[in-house]
N, C-alpha and C positions, 0 to 999 in steps of 0.2 A: 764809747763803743763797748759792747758788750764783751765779757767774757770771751762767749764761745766763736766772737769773731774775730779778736784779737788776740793771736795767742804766737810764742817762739815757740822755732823750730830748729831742728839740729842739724846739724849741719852734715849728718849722715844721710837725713831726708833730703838734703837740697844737694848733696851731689850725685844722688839720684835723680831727683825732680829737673834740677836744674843745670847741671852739667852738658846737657846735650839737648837741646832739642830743635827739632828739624821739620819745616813745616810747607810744601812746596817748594823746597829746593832754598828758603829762606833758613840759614844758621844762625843761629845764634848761642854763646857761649856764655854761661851765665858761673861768674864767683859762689861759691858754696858759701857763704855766710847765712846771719841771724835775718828768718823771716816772718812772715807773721800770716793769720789764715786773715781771709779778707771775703768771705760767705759771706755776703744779702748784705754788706758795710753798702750804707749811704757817703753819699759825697760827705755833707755835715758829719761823716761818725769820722772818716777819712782826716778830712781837715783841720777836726777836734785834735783826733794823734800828731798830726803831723805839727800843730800848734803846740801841743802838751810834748812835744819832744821825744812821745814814744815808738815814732817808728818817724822812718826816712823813705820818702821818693820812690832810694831806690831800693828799699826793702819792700815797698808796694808793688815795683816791679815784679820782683823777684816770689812774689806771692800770687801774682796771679799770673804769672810765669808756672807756679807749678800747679796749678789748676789746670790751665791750657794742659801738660804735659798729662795729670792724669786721668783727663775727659775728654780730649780733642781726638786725638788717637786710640789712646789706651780704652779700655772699660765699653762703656756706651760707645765709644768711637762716634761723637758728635760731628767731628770734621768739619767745624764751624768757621775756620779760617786758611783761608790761604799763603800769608807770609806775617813771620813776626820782622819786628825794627831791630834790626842790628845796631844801634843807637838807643833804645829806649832805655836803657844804662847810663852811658854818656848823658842824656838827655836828663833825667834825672836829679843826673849830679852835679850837675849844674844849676837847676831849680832848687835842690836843698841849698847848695853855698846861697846861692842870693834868698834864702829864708833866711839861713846862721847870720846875714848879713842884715836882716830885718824889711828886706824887699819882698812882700809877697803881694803877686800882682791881681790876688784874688780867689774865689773860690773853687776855682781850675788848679788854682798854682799846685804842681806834684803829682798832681790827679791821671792815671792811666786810663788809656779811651781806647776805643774800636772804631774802628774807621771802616763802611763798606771799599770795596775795594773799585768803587768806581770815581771816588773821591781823587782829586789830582794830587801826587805830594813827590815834591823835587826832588827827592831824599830818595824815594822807593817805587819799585813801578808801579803803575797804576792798571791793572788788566782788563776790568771788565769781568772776569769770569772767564777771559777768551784765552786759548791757546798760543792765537796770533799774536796776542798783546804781552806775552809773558815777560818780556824784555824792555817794555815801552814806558820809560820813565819819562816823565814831562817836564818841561821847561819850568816851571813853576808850580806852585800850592792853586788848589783851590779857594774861592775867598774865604768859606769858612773853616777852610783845615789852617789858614792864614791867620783866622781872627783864634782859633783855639790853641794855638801855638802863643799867640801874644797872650793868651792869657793863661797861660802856663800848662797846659795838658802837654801830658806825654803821651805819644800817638805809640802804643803797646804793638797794635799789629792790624793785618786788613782785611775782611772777612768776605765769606764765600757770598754767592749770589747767585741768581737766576740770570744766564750767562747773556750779557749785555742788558740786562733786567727787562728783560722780554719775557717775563710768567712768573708767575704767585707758588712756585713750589722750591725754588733754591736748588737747581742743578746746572752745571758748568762743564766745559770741556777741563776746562783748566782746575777745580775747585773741586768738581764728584757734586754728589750729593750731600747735601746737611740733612741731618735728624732733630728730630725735634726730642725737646730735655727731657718732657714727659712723656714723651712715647718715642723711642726710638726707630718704630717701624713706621713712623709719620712724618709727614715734610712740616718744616718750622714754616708755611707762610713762604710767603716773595713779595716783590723779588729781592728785599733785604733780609732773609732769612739768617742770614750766617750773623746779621750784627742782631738777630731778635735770639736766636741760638746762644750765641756768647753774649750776652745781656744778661738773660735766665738765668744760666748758666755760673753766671760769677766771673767769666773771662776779663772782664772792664768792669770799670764803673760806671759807666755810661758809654752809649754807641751810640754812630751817626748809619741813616739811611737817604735813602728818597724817594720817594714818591713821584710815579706818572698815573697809576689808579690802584692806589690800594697796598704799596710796595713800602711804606711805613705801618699802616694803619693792620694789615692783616698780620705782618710778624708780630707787631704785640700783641693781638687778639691770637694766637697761636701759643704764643710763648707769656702769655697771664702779665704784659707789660700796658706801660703808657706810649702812649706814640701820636702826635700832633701832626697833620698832614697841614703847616700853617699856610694863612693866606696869600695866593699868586704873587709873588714881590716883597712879601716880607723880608724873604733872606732870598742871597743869590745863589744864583746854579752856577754862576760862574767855574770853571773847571769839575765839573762832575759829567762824568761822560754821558752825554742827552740820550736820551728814549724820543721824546720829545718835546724842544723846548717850550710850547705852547703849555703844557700839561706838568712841566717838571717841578720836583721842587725836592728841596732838602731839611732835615731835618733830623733832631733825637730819637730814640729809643731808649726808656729805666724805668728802671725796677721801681721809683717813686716818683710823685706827682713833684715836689722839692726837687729832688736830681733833673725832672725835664725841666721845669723851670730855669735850675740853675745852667743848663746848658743851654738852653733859646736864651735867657740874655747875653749868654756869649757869642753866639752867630745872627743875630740878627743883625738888620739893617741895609742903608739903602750902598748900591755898587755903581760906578758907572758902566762897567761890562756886565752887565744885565739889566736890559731897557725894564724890566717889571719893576725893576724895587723903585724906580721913577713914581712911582703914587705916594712913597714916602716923603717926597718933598716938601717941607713944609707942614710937617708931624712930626709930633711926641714918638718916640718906640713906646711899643707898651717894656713896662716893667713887671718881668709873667713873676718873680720870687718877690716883690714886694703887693703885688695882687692874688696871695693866697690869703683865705679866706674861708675856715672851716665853718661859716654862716653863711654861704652862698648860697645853699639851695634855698635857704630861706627864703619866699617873694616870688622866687625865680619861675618861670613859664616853661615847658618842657611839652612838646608835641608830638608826640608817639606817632613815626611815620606808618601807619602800617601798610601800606601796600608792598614794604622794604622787608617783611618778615617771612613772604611766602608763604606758599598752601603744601608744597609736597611733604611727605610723610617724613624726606631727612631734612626736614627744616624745621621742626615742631619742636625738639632738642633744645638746640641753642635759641630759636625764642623763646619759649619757654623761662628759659634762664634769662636773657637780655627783657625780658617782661619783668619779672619777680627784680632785678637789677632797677631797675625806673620807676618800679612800685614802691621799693625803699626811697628813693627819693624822694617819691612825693611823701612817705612820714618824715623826710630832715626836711618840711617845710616846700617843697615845689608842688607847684599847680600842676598837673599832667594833663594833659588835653591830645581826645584822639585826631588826628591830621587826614584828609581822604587828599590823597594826592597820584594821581598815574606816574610815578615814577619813572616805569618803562618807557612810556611814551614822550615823558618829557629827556629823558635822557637818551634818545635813540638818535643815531646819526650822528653825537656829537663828537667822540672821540676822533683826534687827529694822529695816534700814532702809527695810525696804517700810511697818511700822506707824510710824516717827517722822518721817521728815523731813520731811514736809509740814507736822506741828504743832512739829517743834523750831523748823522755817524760821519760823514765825508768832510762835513767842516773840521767836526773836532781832528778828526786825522789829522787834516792840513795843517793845524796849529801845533800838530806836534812829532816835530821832525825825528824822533827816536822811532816814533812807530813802523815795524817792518811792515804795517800793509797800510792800505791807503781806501779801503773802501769794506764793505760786507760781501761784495762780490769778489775782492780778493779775499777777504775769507772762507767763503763758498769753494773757489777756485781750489784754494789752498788742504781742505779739507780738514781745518783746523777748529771746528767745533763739535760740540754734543750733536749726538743722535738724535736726540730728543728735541733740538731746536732746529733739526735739517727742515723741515715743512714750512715753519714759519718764517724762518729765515727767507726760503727761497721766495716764498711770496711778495716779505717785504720790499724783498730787492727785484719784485718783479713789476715794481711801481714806476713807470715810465717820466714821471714829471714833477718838480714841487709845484707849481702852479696847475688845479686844475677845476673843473668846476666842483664835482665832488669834493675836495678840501674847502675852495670858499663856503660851499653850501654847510660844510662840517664845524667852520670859524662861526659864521651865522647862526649856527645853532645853541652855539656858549651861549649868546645876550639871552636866546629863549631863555637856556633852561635857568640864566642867572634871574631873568624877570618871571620864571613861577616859583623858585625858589624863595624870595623876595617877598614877593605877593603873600605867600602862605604863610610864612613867620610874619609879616606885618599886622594882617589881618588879624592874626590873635593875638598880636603883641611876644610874640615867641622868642625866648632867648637861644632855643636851641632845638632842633629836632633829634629825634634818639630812635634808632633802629639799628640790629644786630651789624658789628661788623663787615663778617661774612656769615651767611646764613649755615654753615655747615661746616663741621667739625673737621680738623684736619685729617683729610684722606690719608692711608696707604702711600707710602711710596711708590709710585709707578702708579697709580692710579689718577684721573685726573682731578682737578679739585676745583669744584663747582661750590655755588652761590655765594659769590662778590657782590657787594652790593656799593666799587669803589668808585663810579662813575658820576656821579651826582658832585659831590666835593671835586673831582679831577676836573668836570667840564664846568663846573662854574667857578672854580676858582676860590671857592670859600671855603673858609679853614675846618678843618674835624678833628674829633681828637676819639682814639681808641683808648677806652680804658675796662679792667678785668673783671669781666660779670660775674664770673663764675665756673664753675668746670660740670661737664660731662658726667656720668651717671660712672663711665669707666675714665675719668679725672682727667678727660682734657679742654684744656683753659677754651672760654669762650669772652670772644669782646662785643661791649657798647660802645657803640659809635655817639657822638655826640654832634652835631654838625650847626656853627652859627653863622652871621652875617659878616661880612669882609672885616678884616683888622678887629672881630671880637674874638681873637686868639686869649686875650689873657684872660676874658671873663670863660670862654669853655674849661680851660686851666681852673682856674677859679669853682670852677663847677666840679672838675675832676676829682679837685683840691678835698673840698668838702666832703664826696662820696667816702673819697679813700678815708679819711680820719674816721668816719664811724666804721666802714666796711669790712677797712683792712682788708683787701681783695687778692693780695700778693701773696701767693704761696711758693713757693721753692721746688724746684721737680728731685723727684725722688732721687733720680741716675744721674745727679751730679751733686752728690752731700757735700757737707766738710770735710774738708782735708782732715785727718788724725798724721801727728807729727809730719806732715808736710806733705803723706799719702792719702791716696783714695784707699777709704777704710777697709781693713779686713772683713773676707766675709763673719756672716754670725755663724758660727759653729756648733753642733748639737748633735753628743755620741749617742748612743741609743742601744740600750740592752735590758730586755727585758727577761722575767722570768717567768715559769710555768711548764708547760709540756709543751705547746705551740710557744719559740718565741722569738722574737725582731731584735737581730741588732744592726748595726752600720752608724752611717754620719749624714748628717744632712750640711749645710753649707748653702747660706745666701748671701748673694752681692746686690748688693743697696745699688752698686753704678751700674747694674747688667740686669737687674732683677729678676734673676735667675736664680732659683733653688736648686743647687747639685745635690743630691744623694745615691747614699753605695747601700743598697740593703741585701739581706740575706734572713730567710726563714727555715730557723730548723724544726723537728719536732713533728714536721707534716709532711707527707710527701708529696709532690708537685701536683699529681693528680687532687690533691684535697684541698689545694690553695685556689681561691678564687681570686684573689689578687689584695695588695694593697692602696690604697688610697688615702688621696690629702681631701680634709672636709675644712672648710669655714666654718667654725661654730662657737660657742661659747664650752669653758671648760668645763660644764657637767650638761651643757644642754648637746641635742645634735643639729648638725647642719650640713649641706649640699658639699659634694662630691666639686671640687674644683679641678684635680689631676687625679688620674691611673698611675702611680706611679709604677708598680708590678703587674703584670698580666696574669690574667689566670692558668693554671699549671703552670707557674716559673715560682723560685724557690731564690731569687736570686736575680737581679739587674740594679744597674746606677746608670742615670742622663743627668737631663736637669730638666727643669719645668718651669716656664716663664710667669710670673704672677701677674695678676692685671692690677689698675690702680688699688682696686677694693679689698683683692689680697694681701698686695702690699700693704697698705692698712692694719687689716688684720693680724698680719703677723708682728708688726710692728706692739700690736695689743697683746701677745700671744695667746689671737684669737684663730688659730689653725690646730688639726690635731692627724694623725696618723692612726689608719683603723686596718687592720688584716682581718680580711674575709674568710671562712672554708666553709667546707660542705656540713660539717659539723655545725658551724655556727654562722649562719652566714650574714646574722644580722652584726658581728664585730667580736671574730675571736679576741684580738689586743686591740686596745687604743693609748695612742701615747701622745701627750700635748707636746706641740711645739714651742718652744721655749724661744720664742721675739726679739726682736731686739731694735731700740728706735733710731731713727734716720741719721 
């Protein structure tokens, strides 16, 4: 593990960091001991330490324990989780004794996870997102929070969502709103936003979502992650509260194609409380961590869907990038071939979660006798959700029957669209088709957030895997989608595999850096006083987690009527460049805010490529100019 991701911390920082913190009504009270920063660690850098004896379980806790503290709330205020485990301590320290004991049950053993919170676990309630549910602990695990307990994860804490994962934006009655790592005025994706958030982020080392269309696949493409929407029955949904169980499925979210790997061999397989994973009978599981393979693309076939990349003007962005993504490929050796395929029309009609959620939502109730309501219309009743999901809500549940002809005709439609899906990789021999994600960069908050393109994989069933093309002109992440044929999950892996080794596509969002001794780092500070007969002094002040520049200036030497104002430029130190912020008005002599930087400022300044210039009447082309003096991530 590197350096700057392993490092002690004092225990001044951690009874800060970690003495308190408080996350929906969830406490947790954590010992001020030796912890360690655990930024962008892989599982492998994780397990190496915990092998080599230099850190412990529960000092992993305690590490990304104080991340959560100083990015969840604090700073960016990412608000990516709703409850931490008040055992994830306990739990721990128990997985180190049976390491000290030479029991390690693999390469989960220690390892801290995120779990969305629609996941079942006997231990902690399970909400949904919802109000109603804040209290609703379940009878038992889900089967894969089952199978990742057997194999050693420690379940850290449970994260926000798109409130009963009905929408691609991550907002909750019970949860708020998540922000996304690289832009905080953006929604991370849905509707497992809160595990693609704390993923990015650094909160875990791996997170669990699931997917009904696109509620894996877009949080990664949001948050510059890998995210697998595997094959109908691979792994179970057993206890994950259903959208709908025809369409559901579960699965990882990480930061590397190795971390997904390593977490899909841990949950897969077949259930008997899930009639899907019944196609497993009498199969091999695939082995997604022994089928990596940075010569994959070698051979490999690749069909550039394009009728999936759209004509409007905000979709030309991100394909653009998800083009130039697929283009690389084809130099590590893939054949690219363009695909004409009606997408819309083959995937029209097919989605069932207008006929099920309201009677799947009513099963799960039933099974779980904690629950203080019993349906979505006690919901409604109750007035216990978001604003923002009153409309669809009411609709769902304005669905009179689970049997009706409209649903069978919508069932009928899957075989379609699995038989031209089929058709069209057979015919060229396709390992995989590849078109954007989602067609359009993460909106605004409160905006709504158009071109999904997660219908295709959800109505046929076959597996897709989201991995990070690239970013935005103003740096936010965009994903390629990769979509193959049933149970060729590990060869897409396999695929993802190889992109990343040359791409290295993973970049880290700026407003959640490394900890410095166990904090979210000081801003960069720079006093400023200049000389002459016009002159500037004050301070400026930037936070890397807010990315916000404060400054306090003051000009004397002119009087307010001769001052045109101050301003911040991008430019190189002896060249000029464009005006980014006002930071003083014209005839003022004096003001401090702050002024938000966009990705490419941040950049810049990072380069101490910014500079400060005072105008007047006198000179108006730059009475002072004073460089900004940078400082990196």
């Amino acid at each position: 593990m590197s350096r700057q991701r392993l490092r002690l911390l004092s225990a001044r920082s951690l009874a800060h960091a970690l003495g308190l913190s408080l996350l929906a009504g969830a406490l947790f009270i954590a010992p001020a001991t030796a912890q360690i920063e655990v930024y962008e660690a892989t599982i492998q850098e994780l397990q190496a330490a915990l092998t080599a004896g230099r850190v412990t379980s529960v000092q992993l806790v305690e590490a990304y324990l104080a991340r959560i503290d100083a990015y969840d709330q604090r700073g960016p205020a990412l608000n990516a989780l709703i409850s931490l485990n008040p055992r994830a301590h306990a739990d721990a320290g128990t997985l180190d004794r049976e390491r000290s004991r030479g029991d390690v049950r693999g390469p989960l053993h220690g390892i801290p996870i995120i779990l969305k919170d629609n996941y079942d676990t006997f231990d902690m309630p399970t909400t949904g997102g919802s109000v109603a549910l804040a209290s609703s602990v379940p009878p038992d695990d889900a089967f894969q929070v089952r199978k990742l307990r057997e194999a050693g994860a420690v379940i850290l804490g449970k994260s926000n969502l798109h409130e009963l994962a009905l929408g691609i934006t991550s907002i909750s009655g019970l949860g708020g709103q998540t922000r996304n790592p690289y832009d905080p005025t953006r929604n991370p994706g849905g509707s497992s936003g809160g595990t693609g958030t704390a993923i990015a982020a650094s909160f875990g080392a791996i997170g669990w979502g699931s997917d009904t269309c696109g509620s894996i696949r877009i949080p990664s493409a949001h948050n510059n992650l890998f995210g697998l929407r595997p094959t109908k029955g691979l792994s179970s949904i057993d206890g994950i509260i259903p959208l709908a169980h025809t369409q559901d499925v579960g699965g990882p979210l990480a930061r590397s194609v190795t971390d997904l790997a390593i977490g899909l061999d841990a949950t897969i397989g077949p259930d008997p409380a899930d009639p899907a994973t019944r196609m497993l009978e009498g199969r091999e599981l695939p082995q997604f961590v022994q089928s990596l393979d940075p010569g994959a693309l070698r051979g490999a076939r690749i069909g550039l869907l394009t009728a999936s990349f759209g004509e409007a003007t905000e979709d030309r962005e991100s394909g653009r990038i998800v083009r130039t993504a697929v283009a690389r490929m084809g130099e590590l050796g893939a054949t690219v071939v363009d695909v004409d395929l009606d997408v819309d029309s083959l995937a029209r009609g097919s989605s069932v979660i207008g006929f099920e959620f309201k009677f799947d939502l009513i099963d799960y109730l039933a099974a779980t006798p904690d629950a203080p309501v019993r349906s979505l219309g006690d919901v409604l009743e109750r007035g216990q959700y978001h604003a923002a999901l009153e409309s669809r809500f009411r609709r769902q549940n304005g669905v009179e029957s689970r049997d009706s002809e409209a649903y069978r005709t919508a069932l009928q439609r899957r075989s379609v669209v699995q038989e031209g899906l089929r058709r069209a990789m057979e015919e060229q021999d396709l390992d995989a088709l590849a078109y954007p994600t989602i067609r359009r960069k993460a909106a605004r908050i409160g905006d709504p957030q158009r071109g999904s393109a997660c219908q295709l994989s959800a109505s046929s069933g076959f597996p897709a895997i989201s991995l990070p093309a690239g970013f935005t002109d103003d740096g936010i992440p965009v994903g390629l989608e990769l979509m193959g044929l049933p149970l060729d999950d590990a060869r897409l892996v396999a695929l993802a595999y190889a992109y990343e080794q040359d791409v290295a596509p993973r970049r880290p969002p700026d407003f959640a850096p490394a900890l410095e001794d166990g904090l979210a780092p000081a801003p960069v500070q720079q006093r400023i006083s200049t000389e002459g007969v016009v002159r500037l002094a004050g301070q400026l002040a930037f936070d890397w987690s807010t990315g916000l520049l404060g400054f306090d200036l003051a000009i004397s030497g002119a009087p307010g009527p001769e001052v045109l104002g101050v301003y911040l430029h991008r430019g190189s130190p002896d060249g000029a460049g464009p005006v980014i912020h006002r930071l003083m008005a014209s005839g003022r002599v004096t003001q401090s805010g702050h002024a938000a930087l966009a990705a490419v400022d941040r950049t810049a300044f990072a380069a101490s490529r910014l500079y400060l210039q005072v105008n007047t009447r006198a000179n108006p082309d730059g009475e002072i100019r004073v460089p900004v003096r940078g400082g990196a991530r």
